[in-house]
C-alpha positions as a Markdown table, in Angstrom:
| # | Residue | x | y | z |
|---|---|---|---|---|
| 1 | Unk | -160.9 | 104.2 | 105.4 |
| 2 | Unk | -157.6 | 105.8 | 106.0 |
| 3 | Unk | -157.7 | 106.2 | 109.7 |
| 4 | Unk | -157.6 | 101.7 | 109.8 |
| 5 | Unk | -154.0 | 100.3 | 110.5 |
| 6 | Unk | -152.9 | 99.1 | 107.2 |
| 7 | Unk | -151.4 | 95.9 | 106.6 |
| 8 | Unk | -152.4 | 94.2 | 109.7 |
| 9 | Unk | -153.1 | 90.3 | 109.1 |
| 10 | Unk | -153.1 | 91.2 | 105.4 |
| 11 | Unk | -152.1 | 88.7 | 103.1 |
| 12 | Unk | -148.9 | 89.1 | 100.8 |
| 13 | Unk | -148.8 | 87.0 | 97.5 |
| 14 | Unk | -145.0 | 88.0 | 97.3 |
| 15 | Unk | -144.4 | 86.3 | 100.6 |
| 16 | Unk | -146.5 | 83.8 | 100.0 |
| 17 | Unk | -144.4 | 82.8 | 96.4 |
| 18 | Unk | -142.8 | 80.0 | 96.1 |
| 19 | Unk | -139.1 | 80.2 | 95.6 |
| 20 | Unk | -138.0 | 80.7 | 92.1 |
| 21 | Unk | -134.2 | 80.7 | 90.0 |
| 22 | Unk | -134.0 | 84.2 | 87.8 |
| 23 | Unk | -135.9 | 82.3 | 84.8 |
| 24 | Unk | -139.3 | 82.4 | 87.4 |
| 25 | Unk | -138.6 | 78.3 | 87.1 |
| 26 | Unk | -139.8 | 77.3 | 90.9 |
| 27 | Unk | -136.8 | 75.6 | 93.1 |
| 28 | Unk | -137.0 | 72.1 | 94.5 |
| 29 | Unk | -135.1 | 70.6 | 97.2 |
| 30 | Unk | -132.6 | 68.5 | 95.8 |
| 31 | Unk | -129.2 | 66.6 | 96.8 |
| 32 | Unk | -126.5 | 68.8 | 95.0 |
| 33 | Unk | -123.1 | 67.8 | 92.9 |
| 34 | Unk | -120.5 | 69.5 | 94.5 |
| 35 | Unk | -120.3 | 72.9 | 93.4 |
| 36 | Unk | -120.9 | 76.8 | 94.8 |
| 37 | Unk | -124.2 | 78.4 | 95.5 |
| 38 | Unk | -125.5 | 80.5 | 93.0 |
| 39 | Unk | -126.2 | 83.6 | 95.4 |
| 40 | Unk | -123.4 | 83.9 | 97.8 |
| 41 | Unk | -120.7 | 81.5 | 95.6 |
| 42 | Unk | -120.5 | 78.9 | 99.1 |
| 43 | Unk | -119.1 | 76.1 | 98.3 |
| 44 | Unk | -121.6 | 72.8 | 98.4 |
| 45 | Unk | -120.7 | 69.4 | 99.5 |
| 46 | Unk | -121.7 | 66.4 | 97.6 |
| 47 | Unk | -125.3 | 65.4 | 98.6 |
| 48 | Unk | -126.2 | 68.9 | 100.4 |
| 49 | Unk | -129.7 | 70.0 | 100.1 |
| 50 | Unk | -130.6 | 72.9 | 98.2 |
| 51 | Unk | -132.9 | 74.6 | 96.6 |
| 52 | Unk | -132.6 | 73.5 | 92.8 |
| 53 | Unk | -133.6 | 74.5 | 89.6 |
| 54 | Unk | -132.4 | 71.4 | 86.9 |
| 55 | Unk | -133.7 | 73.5 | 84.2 |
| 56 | Unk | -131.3 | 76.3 | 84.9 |
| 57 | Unk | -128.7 | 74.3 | 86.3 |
| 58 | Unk | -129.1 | 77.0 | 89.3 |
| 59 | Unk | -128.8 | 76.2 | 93.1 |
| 60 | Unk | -128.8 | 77.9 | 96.5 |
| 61 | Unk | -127.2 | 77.1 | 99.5 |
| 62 | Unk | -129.6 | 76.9 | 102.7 |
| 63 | Unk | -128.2 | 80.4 | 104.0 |
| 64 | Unk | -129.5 | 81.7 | 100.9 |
| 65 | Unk | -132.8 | 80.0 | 101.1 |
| 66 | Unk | -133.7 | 78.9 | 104.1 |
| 67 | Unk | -135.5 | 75.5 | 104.3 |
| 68 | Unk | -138.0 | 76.4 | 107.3 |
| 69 | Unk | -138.8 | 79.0 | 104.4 |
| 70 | Unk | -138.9 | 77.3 | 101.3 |
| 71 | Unk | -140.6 | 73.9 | 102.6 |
| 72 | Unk | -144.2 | 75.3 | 103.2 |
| 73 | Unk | -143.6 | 77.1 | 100.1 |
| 74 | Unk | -142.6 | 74.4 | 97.4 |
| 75 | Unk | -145.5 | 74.1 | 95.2 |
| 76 | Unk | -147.3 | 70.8 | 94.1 |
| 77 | Unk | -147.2 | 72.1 | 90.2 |
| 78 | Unk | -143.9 | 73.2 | 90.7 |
| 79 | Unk | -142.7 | 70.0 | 91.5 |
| 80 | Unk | -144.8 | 68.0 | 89.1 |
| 81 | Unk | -143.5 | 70.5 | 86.3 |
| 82 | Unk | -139.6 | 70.3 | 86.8 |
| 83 | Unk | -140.1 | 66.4 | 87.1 |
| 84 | Unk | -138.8 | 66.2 | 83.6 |
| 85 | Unk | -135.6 | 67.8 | 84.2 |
| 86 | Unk | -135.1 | 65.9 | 87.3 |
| 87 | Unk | -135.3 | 62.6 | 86.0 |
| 88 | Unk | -132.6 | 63.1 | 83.2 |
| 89 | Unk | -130.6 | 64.5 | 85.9 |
């Protein structure tokens, strides 16, 4: 029915996704190496939390990806996943 309002209290899977590095890998918070960000090229600090993707060897900065955002977002099977990569880091 056309003449509904569209969209209201509809659910989005793309807002819903977790977020991911350009391989579709999902990030995980992570204590970075000093470095840049990925995104905007900020520089990191030694121990910063980012969003991480060990696979990739790809990081965002918390402007990029916020945390209030990402933390309801990071995904059990996303973390169980990268554990791998994580471990030999």
């Amino acid at each position: 029915d056309k003449s509904r309002i569209q969209g209201f209290g509809s659910f989005s899977p793309a807002a819903a996704a977790p977020p991911e590095c350009p391989e579709g890998h999902v990030l995980q918070f992570w204590a970075a190496r000093p470095g840049k960000c990925d995104r905007c090229s900020k520089q990191i600090s030694e121990g910063e939390i980012v969003m991480d993707c060990r696979r990739c060897n790809y990081y965002v900065c918390h402007i990029c990806c916020p945390h209030s955002k990402s933390q309801d977002s990071t995904s059990v099977w996303g973390a169980i996943s990268s554990l791998p990569f994580y471990v030999l880091d």
